[in-house]
N, CA, C, O and CB atoms as a CASP TS submission, in Angstrom:
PFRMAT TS
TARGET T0000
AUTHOR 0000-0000-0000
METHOD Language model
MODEL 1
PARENT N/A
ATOM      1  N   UNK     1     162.645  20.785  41.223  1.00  0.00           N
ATOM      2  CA  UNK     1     162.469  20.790  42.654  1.00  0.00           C
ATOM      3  C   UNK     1     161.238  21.616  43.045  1.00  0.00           C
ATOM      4  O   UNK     1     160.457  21.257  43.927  1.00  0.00           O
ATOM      5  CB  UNK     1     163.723  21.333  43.337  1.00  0.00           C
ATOM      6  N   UNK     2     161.125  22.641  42.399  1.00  0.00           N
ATOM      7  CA  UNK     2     160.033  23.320  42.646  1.00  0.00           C
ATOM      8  C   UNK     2     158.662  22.536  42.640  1.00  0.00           C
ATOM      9  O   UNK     2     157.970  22.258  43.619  1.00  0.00           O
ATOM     10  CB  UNK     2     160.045  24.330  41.750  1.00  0.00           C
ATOM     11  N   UNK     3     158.473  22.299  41.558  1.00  0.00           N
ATOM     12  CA  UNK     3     157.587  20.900  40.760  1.00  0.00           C
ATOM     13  C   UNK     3     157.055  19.996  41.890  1.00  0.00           C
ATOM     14  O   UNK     3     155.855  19.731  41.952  1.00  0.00           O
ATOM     15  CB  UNK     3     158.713  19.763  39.664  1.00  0.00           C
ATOM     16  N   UNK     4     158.008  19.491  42.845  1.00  0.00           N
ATOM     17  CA  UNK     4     157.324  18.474  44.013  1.00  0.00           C
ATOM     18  C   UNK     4     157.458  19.176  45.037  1.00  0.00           C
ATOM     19  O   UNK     4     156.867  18.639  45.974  1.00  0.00           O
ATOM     20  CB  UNK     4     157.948  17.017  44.324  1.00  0.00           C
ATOM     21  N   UNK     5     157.924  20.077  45.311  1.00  0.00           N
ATOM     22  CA  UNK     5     157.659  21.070  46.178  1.00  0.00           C
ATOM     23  C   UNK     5     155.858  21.683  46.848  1.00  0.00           C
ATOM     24  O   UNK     5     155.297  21.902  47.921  1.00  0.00           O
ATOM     25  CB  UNK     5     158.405  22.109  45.361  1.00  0.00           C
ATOM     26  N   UNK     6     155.496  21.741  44.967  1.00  0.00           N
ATOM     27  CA  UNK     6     154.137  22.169  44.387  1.00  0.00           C
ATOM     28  C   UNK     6     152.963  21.467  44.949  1.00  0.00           C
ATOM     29  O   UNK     6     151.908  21.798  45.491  1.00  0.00           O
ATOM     30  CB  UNK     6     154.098  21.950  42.906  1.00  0.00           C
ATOM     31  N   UNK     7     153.599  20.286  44.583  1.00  0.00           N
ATOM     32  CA  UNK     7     152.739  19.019  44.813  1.00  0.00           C
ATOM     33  C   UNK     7     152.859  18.340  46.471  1.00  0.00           C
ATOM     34  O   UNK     7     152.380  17.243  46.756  1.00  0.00           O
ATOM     35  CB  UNK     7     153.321  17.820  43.619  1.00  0.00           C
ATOM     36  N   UNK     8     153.456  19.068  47.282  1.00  0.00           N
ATOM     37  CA  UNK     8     153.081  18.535  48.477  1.00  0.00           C
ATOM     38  C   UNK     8     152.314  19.194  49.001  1.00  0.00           C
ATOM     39  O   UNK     8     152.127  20.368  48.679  1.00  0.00           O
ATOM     40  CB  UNK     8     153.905  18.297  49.254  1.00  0.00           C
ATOM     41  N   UNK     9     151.487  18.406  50.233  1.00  0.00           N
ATOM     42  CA  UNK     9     150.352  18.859  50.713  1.00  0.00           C
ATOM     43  C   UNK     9     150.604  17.968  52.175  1.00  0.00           C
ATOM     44  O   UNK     9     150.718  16.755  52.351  1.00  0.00           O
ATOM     45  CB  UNK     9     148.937  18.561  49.671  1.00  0.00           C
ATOM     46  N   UNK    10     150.637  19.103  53.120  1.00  0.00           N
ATOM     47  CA  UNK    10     150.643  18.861  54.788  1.00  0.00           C
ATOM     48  C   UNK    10     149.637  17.194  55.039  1.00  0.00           C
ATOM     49  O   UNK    10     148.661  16.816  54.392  1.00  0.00           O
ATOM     50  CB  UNK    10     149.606  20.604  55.746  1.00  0.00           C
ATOM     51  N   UNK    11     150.200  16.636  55.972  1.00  0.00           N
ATOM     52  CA  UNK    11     149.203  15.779  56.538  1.00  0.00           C
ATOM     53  C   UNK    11     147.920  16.210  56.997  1.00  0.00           C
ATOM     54  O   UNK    11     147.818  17.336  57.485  1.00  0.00           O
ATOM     55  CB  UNK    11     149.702  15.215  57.503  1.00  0.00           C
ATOM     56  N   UNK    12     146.948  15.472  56.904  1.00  0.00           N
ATOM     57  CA  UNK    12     145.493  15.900  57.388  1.00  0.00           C
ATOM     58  C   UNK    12     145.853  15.759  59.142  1.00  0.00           C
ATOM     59  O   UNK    12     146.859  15.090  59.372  1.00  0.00           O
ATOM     60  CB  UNK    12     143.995  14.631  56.684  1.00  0.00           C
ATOM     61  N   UNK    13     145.226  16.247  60.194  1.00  0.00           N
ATOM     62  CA  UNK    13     145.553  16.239  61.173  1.00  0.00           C
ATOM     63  C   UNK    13     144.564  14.734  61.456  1.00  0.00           C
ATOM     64  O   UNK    13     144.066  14.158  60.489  1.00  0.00           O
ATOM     65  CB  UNK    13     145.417  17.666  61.867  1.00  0.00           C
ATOM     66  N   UNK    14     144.412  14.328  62.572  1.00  0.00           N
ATOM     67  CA  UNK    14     143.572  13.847  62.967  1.00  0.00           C
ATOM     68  C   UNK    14     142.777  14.045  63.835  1.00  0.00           C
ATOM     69  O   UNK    14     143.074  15.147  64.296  1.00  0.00           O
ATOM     70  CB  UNK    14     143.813  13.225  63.042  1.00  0.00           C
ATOM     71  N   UNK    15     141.679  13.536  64.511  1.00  0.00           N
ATOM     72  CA  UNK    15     140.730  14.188  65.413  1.00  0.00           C
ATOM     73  C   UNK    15     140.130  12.762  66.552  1.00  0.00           C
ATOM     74  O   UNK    15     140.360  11.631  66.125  1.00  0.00           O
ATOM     75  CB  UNK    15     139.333  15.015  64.293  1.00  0.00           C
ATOM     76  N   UNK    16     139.681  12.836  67.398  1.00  0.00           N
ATOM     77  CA  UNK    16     138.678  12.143  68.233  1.00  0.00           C
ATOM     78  C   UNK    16     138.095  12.646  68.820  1.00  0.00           C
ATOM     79  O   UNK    16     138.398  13.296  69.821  1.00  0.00           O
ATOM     80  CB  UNK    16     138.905  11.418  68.919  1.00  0.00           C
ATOM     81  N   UNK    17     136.372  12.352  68.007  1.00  0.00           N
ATOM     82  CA  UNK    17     135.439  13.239  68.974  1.00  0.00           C
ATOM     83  C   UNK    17     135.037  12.562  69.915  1.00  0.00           C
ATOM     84  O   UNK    17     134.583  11.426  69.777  1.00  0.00           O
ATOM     85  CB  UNK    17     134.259  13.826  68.438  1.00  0.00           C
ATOM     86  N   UNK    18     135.174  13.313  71.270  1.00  0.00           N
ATOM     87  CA  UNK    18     134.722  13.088  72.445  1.00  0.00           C
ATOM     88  C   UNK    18     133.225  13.431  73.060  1.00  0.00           C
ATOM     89  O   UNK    18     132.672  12.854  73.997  1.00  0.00           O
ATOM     90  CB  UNK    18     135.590  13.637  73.067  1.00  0.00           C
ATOM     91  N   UNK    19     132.784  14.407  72.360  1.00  0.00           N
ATOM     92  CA  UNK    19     131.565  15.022  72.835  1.00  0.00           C
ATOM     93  C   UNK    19     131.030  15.790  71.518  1.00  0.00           C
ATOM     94  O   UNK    19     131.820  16.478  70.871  1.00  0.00           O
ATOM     95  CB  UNK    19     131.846  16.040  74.170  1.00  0.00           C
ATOM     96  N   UNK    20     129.807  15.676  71.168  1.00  0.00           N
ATOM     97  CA  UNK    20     128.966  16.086  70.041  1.00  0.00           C
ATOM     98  C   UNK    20     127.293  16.292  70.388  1.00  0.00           C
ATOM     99  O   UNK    20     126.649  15.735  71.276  1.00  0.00           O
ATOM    100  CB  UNK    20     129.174  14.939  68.915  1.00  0.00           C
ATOM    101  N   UNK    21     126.944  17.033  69.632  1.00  0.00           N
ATOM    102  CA  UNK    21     125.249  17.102  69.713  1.00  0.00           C
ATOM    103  C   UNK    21     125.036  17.705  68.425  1.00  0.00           C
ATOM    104  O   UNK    21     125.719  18.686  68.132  1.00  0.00           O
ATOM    105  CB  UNK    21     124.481  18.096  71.042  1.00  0.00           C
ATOM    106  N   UNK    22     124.469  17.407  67.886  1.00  0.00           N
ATOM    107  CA  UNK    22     123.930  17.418  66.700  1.00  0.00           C
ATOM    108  C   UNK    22     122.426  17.633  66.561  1.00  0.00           C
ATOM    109  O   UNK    22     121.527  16.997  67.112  1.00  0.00           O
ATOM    110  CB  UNK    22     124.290  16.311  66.159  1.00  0.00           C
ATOM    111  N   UNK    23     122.326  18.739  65.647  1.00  0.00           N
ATOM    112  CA  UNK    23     121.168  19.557  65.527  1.00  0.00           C
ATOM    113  C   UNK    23     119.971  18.867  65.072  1.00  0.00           C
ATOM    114  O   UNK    23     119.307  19.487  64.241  1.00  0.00           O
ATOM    115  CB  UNK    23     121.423  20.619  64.669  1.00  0.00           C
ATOM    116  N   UNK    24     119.592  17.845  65.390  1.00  0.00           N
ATOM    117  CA  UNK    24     118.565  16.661  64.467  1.00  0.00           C
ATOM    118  C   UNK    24     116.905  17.221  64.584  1.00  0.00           C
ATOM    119  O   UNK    24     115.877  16.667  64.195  1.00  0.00           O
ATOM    120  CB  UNK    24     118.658  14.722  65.359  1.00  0.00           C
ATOM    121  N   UNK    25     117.132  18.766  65.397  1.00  0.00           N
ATOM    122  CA  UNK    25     115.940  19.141  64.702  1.00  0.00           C
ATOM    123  C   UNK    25     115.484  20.252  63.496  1.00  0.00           C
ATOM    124  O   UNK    25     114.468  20.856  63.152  1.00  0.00           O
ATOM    125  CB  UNK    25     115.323  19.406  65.630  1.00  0.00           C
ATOM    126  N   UNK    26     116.939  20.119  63.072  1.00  0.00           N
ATOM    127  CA  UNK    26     116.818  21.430  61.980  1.00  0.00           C
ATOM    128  C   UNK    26     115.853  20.947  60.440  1.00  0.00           C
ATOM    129  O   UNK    26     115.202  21.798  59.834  1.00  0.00           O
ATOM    130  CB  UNK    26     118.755  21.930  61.421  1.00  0.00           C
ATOM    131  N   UNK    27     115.906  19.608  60.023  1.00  0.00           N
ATOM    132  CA  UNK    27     115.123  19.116  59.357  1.00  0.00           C
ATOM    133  C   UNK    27     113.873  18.745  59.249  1.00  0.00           C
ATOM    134  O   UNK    27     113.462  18.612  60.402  1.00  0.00           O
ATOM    135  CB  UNK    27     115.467  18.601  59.226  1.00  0.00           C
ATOM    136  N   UNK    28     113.022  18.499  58.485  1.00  0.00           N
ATOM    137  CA  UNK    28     111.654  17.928  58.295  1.00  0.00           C
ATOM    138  C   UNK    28     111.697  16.784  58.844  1.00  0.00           C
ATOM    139  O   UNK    28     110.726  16.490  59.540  1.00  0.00           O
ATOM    140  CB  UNK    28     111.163  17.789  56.964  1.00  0.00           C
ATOM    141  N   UNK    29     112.628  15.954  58.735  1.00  0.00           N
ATOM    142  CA  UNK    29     112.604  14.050  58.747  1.00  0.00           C
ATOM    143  C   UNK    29     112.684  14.416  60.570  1.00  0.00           C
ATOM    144  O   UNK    29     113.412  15.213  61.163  1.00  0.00           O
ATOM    145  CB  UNK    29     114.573  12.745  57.684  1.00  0.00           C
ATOM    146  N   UNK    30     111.343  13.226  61.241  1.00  0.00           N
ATOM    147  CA  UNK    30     111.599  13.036  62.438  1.00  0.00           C
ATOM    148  C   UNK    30     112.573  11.742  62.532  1.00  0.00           C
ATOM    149  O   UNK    30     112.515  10.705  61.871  1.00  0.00           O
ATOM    150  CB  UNK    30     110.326  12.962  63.153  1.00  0.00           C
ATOM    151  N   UNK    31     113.476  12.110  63.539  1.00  0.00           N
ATOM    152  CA  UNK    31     114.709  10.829  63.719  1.00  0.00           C
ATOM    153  C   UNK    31     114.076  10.498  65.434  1.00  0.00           C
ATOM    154  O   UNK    31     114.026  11.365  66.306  1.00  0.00           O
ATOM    155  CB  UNK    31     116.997  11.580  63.605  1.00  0.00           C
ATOM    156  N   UNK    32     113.781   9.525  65.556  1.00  0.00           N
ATOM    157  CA  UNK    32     113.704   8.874  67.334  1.00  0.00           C
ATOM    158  C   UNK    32     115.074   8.512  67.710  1.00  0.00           C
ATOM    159  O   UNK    32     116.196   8.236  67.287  1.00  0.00           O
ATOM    160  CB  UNK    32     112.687   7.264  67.603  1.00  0.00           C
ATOM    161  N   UNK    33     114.269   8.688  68.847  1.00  0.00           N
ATOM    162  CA  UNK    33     115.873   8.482  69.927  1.00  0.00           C
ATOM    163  C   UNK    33     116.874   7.476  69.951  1.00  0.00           C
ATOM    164  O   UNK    33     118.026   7.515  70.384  1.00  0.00           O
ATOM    165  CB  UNK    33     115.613   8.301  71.347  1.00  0.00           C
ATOM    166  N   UNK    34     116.237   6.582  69.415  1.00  0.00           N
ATOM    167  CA  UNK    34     116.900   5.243  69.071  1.00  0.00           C
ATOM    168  C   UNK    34     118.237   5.171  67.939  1.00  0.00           C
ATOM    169  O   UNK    34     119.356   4.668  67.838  1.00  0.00           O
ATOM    170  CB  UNK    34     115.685   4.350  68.472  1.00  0.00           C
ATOM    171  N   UNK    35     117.113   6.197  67.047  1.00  0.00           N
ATOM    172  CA  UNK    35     118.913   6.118  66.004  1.00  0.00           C
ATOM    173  C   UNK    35     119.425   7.545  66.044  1.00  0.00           C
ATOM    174  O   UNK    35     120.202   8.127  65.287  1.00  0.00           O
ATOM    175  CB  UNK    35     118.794   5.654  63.869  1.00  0.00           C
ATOM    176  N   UNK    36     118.691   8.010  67.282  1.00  0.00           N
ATOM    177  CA  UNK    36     119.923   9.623  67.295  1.00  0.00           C
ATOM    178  C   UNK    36     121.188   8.991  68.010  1.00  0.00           C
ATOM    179  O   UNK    36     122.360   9.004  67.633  1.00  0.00           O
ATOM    180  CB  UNK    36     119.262  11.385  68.557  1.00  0.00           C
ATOM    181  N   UNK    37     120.704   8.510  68.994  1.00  0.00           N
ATOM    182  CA  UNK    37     122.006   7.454  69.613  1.00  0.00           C
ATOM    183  C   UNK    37     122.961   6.635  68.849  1.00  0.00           C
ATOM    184  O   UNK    37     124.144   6.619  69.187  1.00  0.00           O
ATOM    185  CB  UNK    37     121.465   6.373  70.411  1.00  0.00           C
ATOM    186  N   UNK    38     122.493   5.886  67.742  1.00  0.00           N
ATOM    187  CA  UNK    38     122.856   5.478  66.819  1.00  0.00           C
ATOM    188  C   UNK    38     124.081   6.140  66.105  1.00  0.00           C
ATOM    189  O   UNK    38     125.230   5.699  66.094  1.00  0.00           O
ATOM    190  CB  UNK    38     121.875   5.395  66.248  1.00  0.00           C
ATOM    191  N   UNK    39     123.712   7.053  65.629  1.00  0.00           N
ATOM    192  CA  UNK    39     124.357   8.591  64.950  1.00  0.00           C
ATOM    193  C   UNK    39     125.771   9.067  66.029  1.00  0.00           C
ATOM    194  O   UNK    39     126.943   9.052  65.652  1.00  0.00           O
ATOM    195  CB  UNK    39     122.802  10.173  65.070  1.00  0.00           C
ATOM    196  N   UNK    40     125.365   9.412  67.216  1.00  0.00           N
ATOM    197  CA  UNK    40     125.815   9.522  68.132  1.00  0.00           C
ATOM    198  C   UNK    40     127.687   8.986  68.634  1.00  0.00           C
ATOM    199  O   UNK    40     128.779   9.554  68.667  1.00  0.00           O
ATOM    200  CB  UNK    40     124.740   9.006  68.641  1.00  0.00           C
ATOM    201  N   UNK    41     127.035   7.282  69.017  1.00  0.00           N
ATOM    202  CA  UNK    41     127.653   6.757  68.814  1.00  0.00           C
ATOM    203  C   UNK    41     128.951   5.882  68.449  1.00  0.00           C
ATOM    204  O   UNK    41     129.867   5.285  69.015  1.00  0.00           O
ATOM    205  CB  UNK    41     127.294   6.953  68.814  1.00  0.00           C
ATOM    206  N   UNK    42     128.352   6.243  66.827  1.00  0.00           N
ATOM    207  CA  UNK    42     129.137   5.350  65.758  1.00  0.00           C
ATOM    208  C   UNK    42     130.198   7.503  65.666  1.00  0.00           C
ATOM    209  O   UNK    42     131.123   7.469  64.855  1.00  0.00           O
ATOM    210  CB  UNK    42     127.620   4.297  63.664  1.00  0.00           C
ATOM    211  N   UNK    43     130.078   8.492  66.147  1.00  0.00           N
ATOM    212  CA  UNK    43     130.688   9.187  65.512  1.00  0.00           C
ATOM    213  C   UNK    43     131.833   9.724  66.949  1.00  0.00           C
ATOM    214  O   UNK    43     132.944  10.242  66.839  1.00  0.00           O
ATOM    215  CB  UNK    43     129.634  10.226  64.647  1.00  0.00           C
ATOM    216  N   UNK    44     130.950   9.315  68.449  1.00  0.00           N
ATOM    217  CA  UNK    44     131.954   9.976  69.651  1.00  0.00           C
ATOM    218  C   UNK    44     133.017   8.580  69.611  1.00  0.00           C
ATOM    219  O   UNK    44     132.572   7.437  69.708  1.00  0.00           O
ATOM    220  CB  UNK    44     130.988  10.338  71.580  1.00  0.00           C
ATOM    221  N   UNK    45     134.445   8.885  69.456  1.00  0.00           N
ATOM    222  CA  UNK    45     135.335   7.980  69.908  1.00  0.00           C
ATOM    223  C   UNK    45     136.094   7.410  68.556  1.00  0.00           C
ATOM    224  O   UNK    45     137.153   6.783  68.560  1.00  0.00           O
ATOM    225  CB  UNK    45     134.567   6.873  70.790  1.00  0.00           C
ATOM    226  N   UNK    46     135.096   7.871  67.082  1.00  0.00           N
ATOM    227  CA  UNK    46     136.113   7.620  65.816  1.00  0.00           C
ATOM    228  C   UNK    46     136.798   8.806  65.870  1.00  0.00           C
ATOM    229  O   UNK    46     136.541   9.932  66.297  1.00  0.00           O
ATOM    230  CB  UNK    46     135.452   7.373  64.266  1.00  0.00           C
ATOM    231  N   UNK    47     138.460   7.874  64.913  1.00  0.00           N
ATOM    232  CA  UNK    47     138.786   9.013  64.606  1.00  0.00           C
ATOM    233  C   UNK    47     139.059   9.786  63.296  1.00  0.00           C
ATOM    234  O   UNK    47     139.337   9.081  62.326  1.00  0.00           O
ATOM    235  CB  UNK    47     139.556   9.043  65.175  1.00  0.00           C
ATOM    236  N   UNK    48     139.018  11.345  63.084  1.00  0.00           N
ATOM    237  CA  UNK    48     138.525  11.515  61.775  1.00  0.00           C
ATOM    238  C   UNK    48     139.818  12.154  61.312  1.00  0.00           C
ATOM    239  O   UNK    48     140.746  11.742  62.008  1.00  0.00           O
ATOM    240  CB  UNK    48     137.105  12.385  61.592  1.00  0.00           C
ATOM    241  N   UNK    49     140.055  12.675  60.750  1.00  0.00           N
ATOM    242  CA  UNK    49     140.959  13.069  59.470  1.00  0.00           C
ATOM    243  C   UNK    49     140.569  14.162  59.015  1.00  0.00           C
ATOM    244  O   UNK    49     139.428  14.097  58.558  1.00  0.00           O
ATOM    245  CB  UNK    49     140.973  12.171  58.323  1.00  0.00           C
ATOM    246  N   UNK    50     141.151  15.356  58.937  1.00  0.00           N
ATOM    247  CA  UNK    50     140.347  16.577  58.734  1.00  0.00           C
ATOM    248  C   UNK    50     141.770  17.935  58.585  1.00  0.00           C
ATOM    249  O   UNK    50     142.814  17.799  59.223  1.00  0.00           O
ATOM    250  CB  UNK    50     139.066  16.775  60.348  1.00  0.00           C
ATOM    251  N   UNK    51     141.539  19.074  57.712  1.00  0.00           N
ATOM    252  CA  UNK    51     142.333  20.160  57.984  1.00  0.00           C
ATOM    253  C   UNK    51     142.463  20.991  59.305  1.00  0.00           C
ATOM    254  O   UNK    51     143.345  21.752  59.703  1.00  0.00           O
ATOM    255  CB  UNK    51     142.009  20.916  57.124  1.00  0.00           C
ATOM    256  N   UNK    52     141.663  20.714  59.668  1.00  0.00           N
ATOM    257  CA  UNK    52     141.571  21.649  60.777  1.00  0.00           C
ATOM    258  C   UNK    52     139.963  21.761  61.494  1.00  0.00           C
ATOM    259  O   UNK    52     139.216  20.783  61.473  1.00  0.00           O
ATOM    260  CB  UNK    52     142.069  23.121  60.149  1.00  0.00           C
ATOM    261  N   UNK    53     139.636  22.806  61.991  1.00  0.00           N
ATOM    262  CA  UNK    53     138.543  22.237  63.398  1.00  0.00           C
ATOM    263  C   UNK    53     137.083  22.386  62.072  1.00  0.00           C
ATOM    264  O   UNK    53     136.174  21.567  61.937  1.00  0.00           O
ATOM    265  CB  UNK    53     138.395  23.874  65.493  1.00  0.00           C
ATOM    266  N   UNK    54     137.244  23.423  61.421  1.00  0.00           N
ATOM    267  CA  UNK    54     136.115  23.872  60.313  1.00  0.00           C
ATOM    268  C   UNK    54     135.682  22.319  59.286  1.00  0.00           C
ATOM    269  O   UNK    54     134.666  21.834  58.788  1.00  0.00           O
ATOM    270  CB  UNK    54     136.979  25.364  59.103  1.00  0.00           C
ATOM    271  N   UNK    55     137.013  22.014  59.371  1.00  0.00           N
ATOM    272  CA  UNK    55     137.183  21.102  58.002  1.00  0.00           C
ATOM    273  C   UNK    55     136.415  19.662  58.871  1.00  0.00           C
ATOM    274  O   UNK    55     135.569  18.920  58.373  1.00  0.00           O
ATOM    275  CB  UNK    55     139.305  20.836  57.306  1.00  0.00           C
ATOM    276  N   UNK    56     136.945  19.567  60.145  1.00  0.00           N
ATOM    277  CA  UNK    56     136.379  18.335  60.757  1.00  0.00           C
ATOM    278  C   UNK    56     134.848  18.806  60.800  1.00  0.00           C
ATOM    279  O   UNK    56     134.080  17.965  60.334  1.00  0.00           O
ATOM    280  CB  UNK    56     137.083  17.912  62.335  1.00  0.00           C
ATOM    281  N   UNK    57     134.310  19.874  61.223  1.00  0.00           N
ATOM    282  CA  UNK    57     132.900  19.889  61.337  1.00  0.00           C
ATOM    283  C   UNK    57     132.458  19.682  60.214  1.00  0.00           C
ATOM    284  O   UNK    57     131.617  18.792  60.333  1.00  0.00           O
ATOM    285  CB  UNK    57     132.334  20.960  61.836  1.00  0.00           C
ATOM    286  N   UNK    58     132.568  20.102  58.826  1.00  0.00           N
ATOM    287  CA  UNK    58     132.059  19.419  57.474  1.00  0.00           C
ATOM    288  C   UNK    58     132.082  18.106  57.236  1.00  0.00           C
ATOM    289  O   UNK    58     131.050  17.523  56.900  1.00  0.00           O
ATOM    290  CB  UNK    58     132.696  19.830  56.437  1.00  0.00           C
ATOM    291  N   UNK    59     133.507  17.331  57.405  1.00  0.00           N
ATOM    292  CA  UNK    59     133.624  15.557  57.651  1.00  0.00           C
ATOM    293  C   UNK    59     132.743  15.168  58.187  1.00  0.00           C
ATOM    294  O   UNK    59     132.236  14.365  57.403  1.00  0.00           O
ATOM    295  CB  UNK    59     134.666  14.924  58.439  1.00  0.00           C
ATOM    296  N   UNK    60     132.057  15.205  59.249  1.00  0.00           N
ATOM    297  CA  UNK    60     131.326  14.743  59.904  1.00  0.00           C
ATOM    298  C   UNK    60     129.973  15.173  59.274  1.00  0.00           C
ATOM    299  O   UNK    60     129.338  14.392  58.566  1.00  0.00           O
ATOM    300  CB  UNK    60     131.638  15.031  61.163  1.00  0.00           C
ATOM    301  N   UNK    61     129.544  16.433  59.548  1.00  0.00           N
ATOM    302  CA  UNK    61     128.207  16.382  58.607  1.00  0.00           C
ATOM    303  C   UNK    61     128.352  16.108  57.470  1.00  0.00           C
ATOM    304  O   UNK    61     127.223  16.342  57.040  1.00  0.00           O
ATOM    305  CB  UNK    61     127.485  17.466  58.470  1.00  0.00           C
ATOM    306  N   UNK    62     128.848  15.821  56.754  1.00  0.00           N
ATOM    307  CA  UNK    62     128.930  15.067  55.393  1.00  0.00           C
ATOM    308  C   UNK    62     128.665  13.489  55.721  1.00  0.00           C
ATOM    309  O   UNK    62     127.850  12.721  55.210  1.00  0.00           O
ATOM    310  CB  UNK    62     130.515  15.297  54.636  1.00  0.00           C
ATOM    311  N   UNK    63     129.472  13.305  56.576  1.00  0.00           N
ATOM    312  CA  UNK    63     129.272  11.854  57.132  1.00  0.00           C
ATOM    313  C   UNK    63     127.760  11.510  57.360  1.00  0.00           C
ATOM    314  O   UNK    63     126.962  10.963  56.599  1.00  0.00           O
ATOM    315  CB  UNK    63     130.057  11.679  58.563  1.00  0.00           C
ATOM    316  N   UNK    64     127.612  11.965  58.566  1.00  0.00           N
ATOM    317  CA  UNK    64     126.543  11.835  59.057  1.00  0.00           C
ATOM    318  C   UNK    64     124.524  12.196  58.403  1.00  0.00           C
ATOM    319  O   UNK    64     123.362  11.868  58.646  1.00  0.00           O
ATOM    320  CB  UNK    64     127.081  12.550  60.067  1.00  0.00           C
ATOM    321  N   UNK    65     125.255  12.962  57.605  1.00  0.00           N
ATOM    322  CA  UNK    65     124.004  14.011  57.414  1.00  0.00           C
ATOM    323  C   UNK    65     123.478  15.246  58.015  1.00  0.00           C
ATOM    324  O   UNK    65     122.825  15.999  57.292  1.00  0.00           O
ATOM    325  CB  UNK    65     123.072  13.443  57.559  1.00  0.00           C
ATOM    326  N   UNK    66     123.678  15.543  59.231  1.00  0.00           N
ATOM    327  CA  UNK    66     123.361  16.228  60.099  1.00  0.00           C
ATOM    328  C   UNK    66     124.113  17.269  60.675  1.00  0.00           C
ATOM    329  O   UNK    66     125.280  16.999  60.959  1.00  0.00           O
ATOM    330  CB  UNK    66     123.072  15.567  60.774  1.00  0.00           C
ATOM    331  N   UNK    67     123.597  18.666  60.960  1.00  0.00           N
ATOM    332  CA  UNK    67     124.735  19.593  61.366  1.00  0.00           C
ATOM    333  C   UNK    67     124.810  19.414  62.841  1.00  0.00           C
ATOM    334  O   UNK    67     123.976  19.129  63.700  1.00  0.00           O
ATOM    335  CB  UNK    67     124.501  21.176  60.957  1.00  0.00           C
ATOM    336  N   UNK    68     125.912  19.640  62.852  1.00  0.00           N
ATOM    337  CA  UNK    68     126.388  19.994  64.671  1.00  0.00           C
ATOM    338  C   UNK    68     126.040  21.097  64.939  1.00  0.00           C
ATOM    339  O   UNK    68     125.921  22.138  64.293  1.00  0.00           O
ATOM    340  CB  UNK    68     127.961  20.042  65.182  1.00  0.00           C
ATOM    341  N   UNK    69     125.801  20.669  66.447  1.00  0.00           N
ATOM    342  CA  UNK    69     125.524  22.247  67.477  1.00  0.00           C
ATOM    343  C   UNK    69     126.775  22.163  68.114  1.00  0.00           C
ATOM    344  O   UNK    69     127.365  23.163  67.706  1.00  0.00           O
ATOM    345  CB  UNK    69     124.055  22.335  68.853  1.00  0.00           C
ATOM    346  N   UNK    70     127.555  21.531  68.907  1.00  0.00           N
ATOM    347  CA  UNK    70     128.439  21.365  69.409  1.00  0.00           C
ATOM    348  C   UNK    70     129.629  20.441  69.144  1.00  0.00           C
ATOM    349  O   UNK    70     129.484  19.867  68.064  1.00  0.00           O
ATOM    350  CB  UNK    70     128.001  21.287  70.198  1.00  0.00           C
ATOM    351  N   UNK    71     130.538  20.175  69.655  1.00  0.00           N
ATOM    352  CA  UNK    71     131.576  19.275  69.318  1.00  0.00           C
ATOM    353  C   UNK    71     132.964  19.497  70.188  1.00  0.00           C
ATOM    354  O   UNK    71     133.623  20.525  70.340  1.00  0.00           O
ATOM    355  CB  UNK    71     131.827  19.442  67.795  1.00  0.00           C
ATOM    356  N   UNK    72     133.145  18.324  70.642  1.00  0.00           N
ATOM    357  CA  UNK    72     134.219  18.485  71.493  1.00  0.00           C
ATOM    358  C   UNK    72     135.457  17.329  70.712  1.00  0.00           C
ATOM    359  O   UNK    72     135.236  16.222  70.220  1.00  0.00           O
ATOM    360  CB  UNK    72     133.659  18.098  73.238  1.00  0.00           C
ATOM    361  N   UNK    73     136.622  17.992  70.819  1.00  0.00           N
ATOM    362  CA  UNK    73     137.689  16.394  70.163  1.00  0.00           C
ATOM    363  C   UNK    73     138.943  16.875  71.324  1.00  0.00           C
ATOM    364  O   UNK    73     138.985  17.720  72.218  1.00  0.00           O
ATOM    365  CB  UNK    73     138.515  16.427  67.696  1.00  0.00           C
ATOM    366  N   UNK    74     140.037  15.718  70.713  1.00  0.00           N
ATOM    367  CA  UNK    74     141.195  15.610  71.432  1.00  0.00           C
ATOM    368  C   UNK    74     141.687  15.775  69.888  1.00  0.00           C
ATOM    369  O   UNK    74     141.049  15.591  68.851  1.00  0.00           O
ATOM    370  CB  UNK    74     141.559  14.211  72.534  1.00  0.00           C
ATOM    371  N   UNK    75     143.153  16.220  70.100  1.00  0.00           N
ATOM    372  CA  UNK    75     144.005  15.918  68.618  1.00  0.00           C
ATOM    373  C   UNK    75     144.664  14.466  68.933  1.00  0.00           C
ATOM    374  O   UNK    75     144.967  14.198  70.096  1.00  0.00           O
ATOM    375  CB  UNK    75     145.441  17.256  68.210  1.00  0.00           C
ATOM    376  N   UNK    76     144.900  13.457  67.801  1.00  0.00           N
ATOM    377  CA  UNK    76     145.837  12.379  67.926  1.00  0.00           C
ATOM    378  C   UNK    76     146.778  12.927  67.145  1.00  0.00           C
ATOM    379  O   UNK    76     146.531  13.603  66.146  1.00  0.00           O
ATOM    380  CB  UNK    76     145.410  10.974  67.529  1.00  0.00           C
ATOM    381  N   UNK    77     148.049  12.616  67.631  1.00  0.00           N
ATOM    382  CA  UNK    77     149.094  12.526  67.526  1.00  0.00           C
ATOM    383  C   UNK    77     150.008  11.050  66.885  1.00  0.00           C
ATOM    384  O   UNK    77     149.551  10.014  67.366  1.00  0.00           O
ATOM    385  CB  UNK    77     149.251  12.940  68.664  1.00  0.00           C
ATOM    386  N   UNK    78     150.686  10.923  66.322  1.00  0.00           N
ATOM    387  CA  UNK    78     150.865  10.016  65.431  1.00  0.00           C
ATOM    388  C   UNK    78     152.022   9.640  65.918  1.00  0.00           C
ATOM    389  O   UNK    78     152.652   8.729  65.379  1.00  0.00           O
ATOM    390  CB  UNK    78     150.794  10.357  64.089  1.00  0.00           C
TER
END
């Protein structure tokens, strides 16, 4: 009993970001406005899967490439 006890692991929460800005000038590469929107986008209104608020800001820049300056979500509820 202990054994699967061991082996469980909490649900990932989920997330929907509502509001984001993302730091797209911390890099060398110029990005135009066209696919910052792009970026944008495809990331306000998915929803992500994450431990917690730290863990979602890595998901996403991992995702994306790009670090956040800001970030706003809702929690979903299941």
């Amino acid at each position: 009993m202990l054994h699967s006890l061991l082996q469980f692991s909490p649900p990932q929460m989920k997330f929907q970001v509502t509001e984001i800005e993302f730091d797209f000038e911390s890099d060398d590469e110029e990005l135009d406005a066209f696919n910052r929107g792009i970026i944008i986008d495809e990331t306000i209104g998915q929803i992500w899967e994450a431990d917690d608020e730290e863990d979602l800001v890595e998901e996403i820049t991992c995702a994306t490439g790009w670090c956040i300056k800001s970030l706003d979500y809702r929690h979903i509820l299941s």
